[in-house]
Every structure is written in C-alpha cells, then in structure tokens.
C-alpha positions as CSV (number, residue, x, y, z in Angstrom):
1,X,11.4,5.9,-0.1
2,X,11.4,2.5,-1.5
3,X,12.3,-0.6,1.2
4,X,13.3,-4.1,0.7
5,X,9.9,-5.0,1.7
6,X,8.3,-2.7,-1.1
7,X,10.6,-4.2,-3.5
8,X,10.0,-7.8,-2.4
9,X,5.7,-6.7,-2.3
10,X,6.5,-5.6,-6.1
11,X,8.1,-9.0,-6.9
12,X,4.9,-10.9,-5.7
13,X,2.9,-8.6,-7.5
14,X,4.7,-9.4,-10.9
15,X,4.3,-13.1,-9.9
16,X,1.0,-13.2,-8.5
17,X,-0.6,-10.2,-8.2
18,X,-3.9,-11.3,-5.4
19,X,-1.1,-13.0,-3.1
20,X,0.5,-8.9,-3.3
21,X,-3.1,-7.6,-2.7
22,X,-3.6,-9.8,0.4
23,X,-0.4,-9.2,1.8
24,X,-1.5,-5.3,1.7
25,X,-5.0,-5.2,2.4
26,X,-5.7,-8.5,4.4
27,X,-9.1,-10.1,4.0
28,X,-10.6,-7.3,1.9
29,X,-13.0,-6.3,-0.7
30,X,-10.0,-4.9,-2.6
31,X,-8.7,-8.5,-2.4
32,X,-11.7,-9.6,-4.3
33,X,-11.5,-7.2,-6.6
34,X,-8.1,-8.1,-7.8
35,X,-8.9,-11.4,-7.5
36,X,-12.0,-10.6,-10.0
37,X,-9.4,-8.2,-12.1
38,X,-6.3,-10.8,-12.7
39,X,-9.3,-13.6,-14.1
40,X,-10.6,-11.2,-15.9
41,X,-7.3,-10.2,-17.5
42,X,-3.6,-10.7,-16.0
43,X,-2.4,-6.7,-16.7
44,X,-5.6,-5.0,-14.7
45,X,-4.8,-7.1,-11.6
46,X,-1.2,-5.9,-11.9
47,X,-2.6,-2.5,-12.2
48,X,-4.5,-2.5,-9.1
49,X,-1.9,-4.3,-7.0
50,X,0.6,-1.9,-7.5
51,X,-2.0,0.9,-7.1
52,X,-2.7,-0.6,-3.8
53,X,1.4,-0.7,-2.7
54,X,1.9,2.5,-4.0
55,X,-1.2,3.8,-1.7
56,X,0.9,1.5,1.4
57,X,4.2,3.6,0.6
58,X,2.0,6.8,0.7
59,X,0.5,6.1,4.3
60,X,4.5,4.9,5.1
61,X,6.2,8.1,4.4
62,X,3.2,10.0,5.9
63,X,2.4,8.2,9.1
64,X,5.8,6.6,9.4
65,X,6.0,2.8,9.6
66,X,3.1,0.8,11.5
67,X,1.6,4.6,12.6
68,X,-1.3,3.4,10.3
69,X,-4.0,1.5,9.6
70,X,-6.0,0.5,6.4
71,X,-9.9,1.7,6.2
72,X,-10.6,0.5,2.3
73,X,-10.6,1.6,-1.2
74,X,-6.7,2.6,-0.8
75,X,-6.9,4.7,2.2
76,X,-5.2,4.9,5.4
77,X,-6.1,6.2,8.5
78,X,-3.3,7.2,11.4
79,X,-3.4,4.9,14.4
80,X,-3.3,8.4,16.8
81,X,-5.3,11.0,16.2
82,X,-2.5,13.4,17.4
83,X,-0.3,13.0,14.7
84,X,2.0,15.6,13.2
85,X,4.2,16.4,10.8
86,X,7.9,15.6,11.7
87,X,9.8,18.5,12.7
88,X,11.4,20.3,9.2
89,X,9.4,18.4,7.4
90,X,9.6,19.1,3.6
91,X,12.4,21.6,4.4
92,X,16.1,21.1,4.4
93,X,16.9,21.3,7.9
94,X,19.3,22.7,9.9
C-alpha cells in the first residue's frame, strides 16, 4: 500500500534522485552508488532509487511500519526476531 510519505520519497526521486536514496538508506554504499549512477547518466539513478523505495515498501507491508531495519544491497532485516505474520494474513478474514 502506497503512503503519503512513499509518494512524497517518489517526488524527490523524480527531482533528485541521491537526496531519495539518502533519505532511504542513510549514509550508505547504495547512496554512493546512486550518486555514481545519476553522474553517470540521470535515468540509471532514477532506476535505482525507485528500486530502493520499492525494496522500503516491501519491508513496510512485511514487517509493518518502523518493525525494520536496513542491512544493504536492498534488504531488510526485522527489528524482533519473533516476528509473525499478522493473524489472516493473505486471507479474507472473517
């Protein structure tokens, strides 16, 4: 599911796609990489930045918001190591 703050992380990216990549990853490798991508050409940086907010939504909807933390080269790792799905998960529900 998409949030304001996913759609406002997309805008930056359009604008400025390392500012998008910080604002993900922090002080990262993968912000020198899209650093190193967006001189290199404007289109792969927005490539990777959206890569890398499409990898944020993915730990959102499966660790739920802040239940997360990120380990590099797009992955996420849950804060507890007891996590589990929510109850009727994937199912309709009662």
């Amino acid at each position: 599911m998409v949030k304001g703050s996913d759609v406002l992380l997309i805008l930056v990216a359009i604008i400025f796609p390392p500012a998008a990549a910080a604002f993900v990853t922090g002080c990262s490798c993968d912000l020198l990489i899209n650093i190193c991508l967006t001189i290199l050409g404007y289109f792969p940086g927005h490539i990777h930045a959206f890569w890398l907010i499409y990898k944020k939504m993915q730990a959102e909807e499966r660790y739920g918001h802040g239940g997360f933390h990120y380990t590099g080269n797009g992955h996420y790792q849950p804060l507890h190591h007891d996590y589990a799905a929510p109850a009727n998960y994937g199912t309709a529900g009662p």
